[in-house]
One Martini backbone bead per residue (centre of mass of N, CA, C, O) as a GRO file, in nm:
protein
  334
    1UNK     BB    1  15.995   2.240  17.788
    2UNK     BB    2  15.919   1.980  17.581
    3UNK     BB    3  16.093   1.723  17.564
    4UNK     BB    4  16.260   1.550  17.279
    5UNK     BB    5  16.368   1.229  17.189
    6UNK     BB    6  16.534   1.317  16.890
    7UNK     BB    7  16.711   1.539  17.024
    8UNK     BB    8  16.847   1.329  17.217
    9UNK     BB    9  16.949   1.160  16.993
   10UNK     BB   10  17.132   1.370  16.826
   11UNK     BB   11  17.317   1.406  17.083
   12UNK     BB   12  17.408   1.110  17.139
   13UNK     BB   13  17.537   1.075  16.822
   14UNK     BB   14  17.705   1.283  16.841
   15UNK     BB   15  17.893   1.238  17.066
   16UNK     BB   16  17.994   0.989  16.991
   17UNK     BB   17  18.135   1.069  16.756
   18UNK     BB   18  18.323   1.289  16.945
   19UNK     BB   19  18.467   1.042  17.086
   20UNK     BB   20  18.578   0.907  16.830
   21UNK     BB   21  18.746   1.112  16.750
   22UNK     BB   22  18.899   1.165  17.019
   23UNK     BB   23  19.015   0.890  16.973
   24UNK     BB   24  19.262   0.656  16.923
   25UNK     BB   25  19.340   0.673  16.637
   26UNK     BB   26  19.453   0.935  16.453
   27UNK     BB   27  19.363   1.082  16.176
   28UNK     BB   28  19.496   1.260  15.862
   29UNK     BB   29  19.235   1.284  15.739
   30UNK     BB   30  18.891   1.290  15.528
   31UNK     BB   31  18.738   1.123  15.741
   32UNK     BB   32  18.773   1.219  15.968
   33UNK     BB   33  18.657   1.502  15.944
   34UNK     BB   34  18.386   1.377  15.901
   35UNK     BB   35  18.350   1.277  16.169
   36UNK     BB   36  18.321   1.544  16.310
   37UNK     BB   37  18.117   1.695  16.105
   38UNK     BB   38  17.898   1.445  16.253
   39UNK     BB   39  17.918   1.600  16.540
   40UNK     BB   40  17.958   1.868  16.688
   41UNK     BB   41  17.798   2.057  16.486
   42UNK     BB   42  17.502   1.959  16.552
   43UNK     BB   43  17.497   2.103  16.799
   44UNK     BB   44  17.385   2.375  16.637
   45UNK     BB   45  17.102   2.219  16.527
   46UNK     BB   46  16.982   2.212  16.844
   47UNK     BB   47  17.083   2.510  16.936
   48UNK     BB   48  16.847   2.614  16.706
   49UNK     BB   49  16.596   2.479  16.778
   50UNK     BB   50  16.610   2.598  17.104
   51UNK     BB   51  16.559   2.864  16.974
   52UNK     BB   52  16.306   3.168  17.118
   53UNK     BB   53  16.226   3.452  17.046
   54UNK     BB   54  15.989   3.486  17.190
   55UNK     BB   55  16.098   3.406  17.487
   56UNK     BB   56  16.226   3.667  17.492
   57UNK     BB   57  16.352   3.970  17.709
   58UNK     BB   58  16.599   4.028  17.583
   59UNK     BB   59  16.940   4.047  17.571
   60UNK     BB   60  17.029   4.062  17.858
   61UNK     BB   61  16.881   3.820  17.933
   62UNK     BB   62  16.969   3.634  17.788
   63UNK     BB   63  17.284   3.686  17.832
   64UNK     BB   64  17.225   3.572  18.125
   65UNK     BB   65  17.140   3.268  18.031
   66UNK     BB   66  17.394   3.176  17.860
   67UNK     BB   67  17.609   3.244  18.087
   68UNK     BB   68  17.503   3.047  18.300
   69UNK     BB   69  17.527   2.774  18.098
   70UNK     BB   70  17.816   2.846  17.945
   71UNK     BB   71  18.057   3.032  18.154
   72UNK     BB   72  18.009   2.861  18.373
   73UNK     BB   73  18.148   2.557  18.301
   74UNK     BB   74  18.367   2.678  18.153
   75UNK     BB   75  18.502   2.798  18.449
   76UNK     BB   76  18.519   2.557  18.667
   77UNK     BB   77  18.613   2.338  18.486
   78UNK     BB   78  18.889   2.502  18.439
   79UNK     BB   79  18.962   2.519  18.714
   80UNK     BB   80  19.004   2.237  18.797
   81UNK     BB   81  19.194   2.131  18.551
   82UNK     BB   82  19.439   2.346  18.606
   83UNK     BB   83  19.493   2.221  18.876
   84UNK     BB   84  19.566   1.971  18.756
   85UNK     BB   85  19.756   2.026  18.575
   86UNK     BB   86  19.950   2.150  18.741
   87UNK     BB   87  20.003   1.929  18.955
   88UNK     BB   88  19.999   1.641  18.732
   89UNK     BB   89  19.953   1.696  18.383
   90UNK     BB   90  20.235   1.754  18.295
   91UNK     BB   91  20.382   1.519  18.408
   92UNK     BB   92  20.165   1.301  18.248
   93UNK     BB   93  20.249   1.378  17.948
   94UNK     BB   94  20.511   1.565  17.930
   95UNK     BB   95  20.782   1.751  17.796
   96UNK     BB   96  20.580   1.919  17.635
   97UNK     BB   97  20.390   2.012  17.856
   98UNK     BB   98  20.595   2.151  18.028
   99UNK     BB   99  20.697   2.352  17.808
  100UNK     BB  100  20.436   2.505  17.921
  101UNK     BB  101  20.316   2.794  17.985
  102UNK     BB  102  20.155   2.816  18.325
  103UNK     BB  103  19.986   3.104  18.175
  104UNK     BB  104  19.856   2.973  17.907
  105UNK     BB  105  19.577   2.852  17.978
  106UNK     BB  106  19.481   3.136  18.102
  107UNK     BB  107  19.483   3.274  17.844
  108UNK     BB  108  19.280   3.104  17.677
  109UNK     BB  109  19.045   3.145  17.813
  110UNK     BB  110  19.004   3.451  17.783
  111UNK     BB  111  19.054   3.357  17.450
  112UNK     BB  112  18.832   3.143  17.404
  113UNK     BB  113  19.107   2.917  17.391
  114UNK     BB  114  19.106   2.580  17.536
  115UNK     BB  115  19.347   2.363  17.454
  116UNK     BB  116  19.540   2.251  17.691
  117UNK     BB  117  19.280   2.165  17.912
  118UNK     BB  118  19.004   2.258  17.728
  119UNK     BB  119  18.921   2.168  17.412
  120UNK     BB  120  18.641   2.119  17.374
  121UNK     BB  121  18.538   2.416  17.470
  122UNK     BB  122  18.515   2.543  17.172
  123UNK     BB  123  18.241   2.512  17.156
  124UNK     BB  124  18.111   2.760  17.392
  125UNK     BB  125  18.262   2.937  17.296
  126UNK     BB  126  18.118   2.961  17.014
  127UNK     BB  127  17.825   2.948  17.081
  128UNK     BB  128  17.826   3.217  17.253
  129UNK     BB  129  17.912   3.377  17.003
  130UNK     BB  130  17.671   3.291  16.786
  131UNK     BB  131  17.446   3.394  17.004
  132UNK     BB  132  17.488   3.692  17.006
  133UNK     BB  133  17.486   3.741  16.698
  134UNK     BB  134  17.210   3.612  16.610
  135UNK     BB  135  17.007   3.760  16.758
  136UNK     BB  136  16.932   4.020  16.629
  137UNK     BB  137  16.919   3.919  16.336
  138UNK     BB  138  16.635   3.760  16.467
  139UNK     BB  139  16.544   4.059  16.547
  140UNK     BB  140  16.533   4.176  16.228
  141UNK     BB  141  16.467   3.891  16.108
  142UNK     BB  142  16.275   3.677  15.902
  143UNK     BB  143  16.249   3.403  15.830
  144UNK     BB  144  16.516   3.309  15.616
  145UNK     BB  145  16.720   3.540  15.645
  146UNK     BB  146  16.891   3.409  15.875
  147UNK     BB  147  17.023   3.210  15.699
  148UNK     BB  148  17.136   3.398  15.473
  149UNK     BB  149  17.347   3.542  15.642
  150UNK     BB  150  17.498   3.343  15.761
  151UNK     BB  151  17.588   3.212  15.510
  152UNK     BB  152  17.768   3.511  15.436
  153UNK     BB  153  17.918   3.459  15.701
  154UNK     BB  154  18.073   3.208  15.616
  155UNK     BB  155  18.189   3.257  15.357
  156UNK     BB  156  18.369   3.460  15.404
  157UNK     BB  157  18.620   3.297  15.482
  158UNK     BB  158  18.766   3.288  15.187
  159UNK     BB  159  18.828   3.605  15.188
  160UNK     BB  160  18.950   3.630  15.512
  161UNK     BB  161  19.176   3.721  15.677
  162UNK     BB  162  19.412   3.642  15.885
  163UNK     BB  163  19.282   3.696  16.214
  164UNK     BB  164  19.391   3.666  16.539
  165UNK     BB  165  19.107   3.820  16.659
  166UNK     BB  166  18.907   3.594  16.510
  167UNK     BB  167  18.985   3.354  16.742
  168UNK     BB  168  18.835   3.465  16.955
  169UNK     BB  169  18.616   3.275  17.101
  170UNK     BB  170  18.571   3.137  16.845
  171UNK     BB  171  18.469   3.342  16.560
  172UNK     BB  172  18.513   3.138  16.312
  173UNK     BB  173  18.349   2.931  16.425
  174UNK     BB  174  18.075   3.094  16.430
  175UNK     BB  175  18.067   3.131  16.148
  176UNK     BB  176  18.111   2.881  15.999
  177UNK     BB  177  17.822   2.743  16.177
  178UNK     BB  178  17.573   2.934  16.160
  179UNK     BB  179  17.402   2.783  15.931
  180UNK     BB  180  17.290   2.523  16.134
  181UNK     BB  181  17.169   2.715  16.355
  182UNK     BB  182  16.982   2.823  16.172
  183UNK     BB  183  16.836   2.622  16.061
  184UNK     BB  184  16.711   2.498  16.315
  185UNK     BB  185  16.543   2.777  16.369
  186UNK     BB  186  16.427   2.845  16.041
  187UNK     BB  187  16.259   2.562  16.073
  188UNK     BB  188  16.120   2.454  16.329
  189UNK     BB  189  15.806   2.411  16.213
  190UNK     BB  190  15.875   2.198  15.973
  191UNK     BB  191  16.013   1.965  16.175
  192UNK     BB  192  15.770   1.926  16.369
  193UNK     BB  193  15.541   1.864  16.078
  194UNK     BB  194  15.712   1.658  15.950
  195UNK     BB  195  15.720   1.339  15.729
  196UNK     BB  196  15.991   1.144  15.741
  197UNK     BB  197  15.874   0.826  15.640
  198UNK     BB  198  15.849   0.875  15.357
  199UNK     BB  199  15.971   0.722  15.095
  200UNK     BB  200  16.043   0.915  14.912
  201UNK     BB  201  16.200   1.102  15.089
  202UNK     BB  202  16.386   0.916  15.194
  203UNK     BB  203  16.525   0.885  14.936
  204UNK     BB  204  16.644   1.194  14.974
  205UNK     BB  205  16.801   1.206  15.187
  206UNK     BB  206  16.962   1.015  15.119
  207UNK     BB  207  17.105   1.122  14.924
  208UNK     BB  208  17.182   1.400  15.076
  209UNK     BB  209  17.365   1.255  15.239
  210UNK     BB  210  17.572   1.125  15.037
  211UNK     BB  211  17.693   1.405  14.905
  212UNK     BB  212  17.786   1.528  15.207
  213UNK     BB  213  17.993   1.300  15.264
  214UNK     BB  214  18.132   1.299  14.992
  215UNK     BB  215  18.257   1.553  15.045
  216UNK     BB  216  18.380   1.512  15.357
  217UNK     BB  217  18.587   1.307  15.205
  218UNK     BB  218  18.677   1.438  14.895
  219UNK     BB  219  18.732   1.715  14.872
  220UNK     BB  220  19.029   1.736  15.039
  221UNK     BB  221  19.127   1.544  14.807
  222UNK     BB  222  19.080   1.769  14.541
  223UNK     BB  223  19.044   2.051  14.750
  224UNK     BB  224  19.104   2.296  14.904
  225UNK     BB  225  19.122   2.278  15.213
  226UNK     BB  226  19.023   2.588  15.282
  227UNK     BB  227  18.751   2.530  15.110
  228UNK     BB  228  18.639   2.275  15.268
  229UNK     BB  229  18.594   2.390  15.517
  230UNK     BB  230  18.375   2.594  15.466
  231UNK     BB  231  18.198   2.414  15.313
  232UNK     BB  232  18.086   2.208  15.514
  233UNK     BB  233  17.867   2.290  15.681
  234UNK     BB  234  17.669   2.238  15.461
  235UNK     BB  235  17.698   1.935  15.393
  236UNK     BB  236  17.551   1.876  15.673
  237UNK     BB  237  17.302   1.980  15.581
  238UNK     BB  238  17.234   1.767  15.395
  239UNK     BB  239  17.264   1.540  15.667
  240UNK     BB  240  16.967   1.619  15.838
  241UNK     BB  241  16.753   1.461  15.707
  242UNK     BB  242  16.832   1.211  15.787
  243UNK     BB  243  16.915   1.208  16.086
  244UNK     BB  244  16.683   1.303  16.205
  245UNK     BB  245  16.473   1.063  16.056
  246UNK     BB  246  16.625   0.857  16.272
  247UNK     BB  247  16.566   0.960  16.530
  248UNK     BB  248  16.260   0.944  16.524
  249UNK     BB  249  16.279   0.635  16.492
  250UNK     BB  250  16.418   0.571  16.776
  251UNK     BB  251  16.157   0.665  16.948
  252UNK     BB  252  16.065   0.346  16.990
  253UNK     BB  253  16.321   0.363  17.182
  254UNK     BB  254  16.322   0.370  17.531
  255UNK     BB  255  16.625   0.297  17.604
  256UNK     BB  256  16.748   0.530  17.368
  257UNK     BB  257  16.561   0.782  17.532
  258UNK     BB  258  16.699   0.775  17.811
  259UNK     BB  259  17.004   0.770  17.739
  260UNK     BB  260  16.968   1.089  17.541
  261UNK     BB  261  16.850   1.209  17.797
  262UNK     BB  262  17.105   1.229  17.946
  263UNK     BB  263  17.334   1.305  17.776
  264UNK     BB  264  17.199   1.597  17.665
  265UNK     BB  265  17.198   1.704  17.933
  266UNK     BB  266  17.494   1.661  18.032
  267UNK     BB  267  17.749   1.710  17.782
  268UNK     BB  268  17.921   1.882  17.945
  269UNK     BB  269  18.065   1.694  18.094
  270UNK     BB  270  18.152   1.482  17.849
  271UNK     BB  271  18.340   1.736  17.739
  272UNK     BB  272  18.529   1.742  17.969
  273UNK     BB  273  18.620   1.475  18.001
  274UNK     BB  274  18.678   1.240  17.788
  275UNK     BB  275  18.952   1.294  17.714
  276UNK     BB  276  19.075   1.173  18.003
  277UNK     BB  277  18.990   0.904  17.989
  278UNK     BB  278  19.126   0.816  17.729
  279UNK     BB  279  19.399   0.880  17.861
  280UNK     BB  280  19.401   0.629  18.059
  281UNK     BB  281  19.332   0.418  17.864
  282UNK     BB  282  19.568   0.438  17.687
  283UNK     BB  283  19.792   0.401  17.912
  284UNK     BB  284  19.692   0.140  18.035
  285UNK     BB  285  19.737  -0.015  17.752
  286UNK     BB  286  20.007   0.021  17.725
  287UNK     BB  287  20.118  -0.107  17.979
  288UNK     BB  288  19.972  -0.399  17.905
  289UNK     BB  289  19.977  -0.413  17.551
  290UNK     BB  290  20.122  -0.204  17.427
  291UNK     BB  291  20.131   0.053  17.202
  292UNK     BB  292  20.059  -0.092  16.928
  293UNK     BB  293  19.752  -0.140  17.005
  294UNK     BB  294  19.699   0.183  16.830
  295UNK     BB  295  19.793   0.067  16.578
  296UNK     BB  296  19.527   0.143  16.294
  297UNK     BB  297  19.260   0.076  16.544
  298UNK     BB  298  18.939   0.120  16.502
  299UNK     BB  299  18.798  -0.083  16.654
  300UNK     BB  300  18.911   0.014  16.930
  301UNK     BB  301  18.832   0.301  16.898
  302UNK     BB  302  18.516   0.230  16.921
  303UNK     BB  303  18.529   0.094  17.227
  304UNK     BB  304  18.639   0.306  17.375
  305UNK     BB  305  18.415   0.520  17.292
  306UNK     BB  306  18.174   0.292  17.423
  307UNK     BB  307  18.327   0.303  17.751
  308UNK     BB  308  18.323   0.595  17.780
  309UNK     BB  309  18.010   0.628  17.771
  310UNK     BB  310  17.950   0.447  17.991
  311UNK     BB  311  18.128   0.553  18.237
  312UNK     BB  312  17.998   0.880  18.201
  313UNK     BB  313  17.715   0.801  18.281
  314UNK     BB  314  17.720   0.832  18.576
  315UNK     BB  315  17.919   1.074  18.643
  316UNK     BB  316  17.715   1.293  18.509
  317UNK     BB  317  17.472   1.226  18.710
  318UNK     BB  318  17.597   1.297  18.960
  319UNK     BB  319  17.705   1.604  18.880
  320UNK     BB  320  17.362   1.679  18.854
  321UNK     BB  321  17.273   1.602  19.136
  322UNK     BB  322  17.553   1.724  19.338
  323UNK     BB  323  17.647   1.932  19.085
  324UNK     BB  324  17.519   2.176  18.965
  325UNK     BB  325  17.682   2.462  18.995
  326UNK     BB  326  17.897   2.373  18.747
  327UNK     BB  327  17.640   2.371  18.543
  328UNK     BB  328  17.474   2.658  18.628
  329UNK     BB  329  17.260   2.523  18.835
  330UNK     BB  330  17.017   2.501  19.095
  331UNK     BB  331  16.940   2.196  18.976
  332UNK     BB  332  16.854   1.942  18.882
  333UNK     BB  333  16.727   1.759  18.542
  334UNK     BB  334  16.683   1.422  18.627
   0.00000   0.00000   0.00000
């Protein structure tokens, strides 16, 4: 399949986004959380836009292809950090971790929520368990319909008991984003052909951002909590033809379109390191300039996630070309 430059535009500001998420200083507030739902949530709207049920031959098929691409990185990545956990990682994180039972990692691996050692691969587990529901979906239904289900089934969420169960695999998480996942798959026809450029449109895209981020901003200090969360993915996709839009705009640049290109590829490298990096980096500046360096600076905080996108620049491309077996792959793709 022929890459599109726009589609590794949108992964290139995902990543961005999430690495300044995950950067100190942490905000516990809604602007935070929009922050967050315009990085990682995108990623599920370019994996559903890049899956081709014509190209399936059947499920178990399927299943072993998507299994080798996100169970085997899934699981490398963790057996390297849980053994770095092991050696050294709990005794330079401090006493929290320390008091972490041993096994306790090893247990979230197998319940698909590696919170402990490899947080961010919430994500691999959700979208794995998000693919395997989604397929059968569209394989018995055609046109809108898989959206309007997806939809169904993330709000479902509104009235589903808390079952500790329903959090393996983070398949809470496979219904919440559902919706982004199945638009991605259930318009790309539309935004194939579609020209973003038109000024009317422009001008409505913008309008339909700005509604989705207000939301996101605003929701959760006016209504409940939890009932934000679960609409925010809606929202989200509010802001999907600007941000496509954008990338779009993007492909312009030979430079950005290069850079987003190599981003794309690695994401999940960048996805297992980025936290370590930060953390190196954040110990690194306070024993230098001192804890306080870190108090509510958020321009620090984008610094760091652009100094961190820069290091681990070389070292994705490095993985991918001398490590492709991490990431379950026969040979580099760069």
């Amino acid at each position: 399949m022929k890459r599109e430059a726009w589609l590794d535009n949108i992964k290139l500001i995902a990543m961005l986004l999430v690495v300044v998420y995950h950067t100190p200083p942490r905000y516990d507030n809604a602007h935070e959380m929009a922050l967050f739902n315009m990085g990682a949530p995108v990623f599920f709207f370019a994996a559903g836009y890049l899956f081709n049920m014509a190209r399936q031959q059947g499920f178990l098929s399927f299943l072993r292809h998507r299994a080798r691409q996100i169970l085997v990185p899934y699981t490398t990545f963790f057996i390297i950090f849980y053994a770095l956990w092991l050696a050294v990682g709990r005794r330079m994180a401090g006493p929290e971790e320390m008091a972490i039972d041993t096994f306790t990692p090893l247990w979230q691996f197998i319940q698909g929520t590696p919170d402990v050692v490899l947080g961010p691969f919430w994500f691999l587990a959700a979208l794995f368990t998000m693919q395997v529901i989604y397929y059968p979906i569209r394989r018995f239904l055609t046109g809108c319909w898989p959206l309007l289900v997806a939809l169904l089934l993330s709000l479902s969420l509104l009235v589903m008991p808390d079952l500790p169960w329903f959090r393996y695999w983070n398949l809470d998480k496979a219904f919440l984003y559902m919706p982004i996942y199945a638009l991605g798959n259930c318009c790309r026809p539309l935004i194939e052909h579609f020209d973003f450029s038109k000024t009317s449109r422009s001008l409505l895209w913008v309008a339909l951002a700005v509604l989705g981020l207000g939301f996101l901003i605003f929701a959760p200090l006016n209504i409940d909590r939890s009932v934000a969360y679960v609409l925010a993915p809606i929202a989200v996709i509010f802001t999907l033809p600007y941000y496509t839009a954008m990338c779009r705009w993007l492909e312009g640049s030979a430079l950005v379109s290069r850079i987003a290109r190599v981003v794309a590829i690695t994401s999940i490298t960048y996805l297992a390191l980025q936290n370590y990096l930060i953390g190196v980096i954040k110990i690194v500046l306070a024993k230098v300039m001192g804890p306080e360096i870190w108090d509510d600076n958020f321009v620090l905080k984008v610094a760091v996630a652009l100094a961190v996108m820069a290091i681990l620049y070389p070292i994705a491309i490095f993985v991918d070309r001398r490590l492709p077996w991490l990431l379950g792959k026969k040979s580099s793709t760069l």
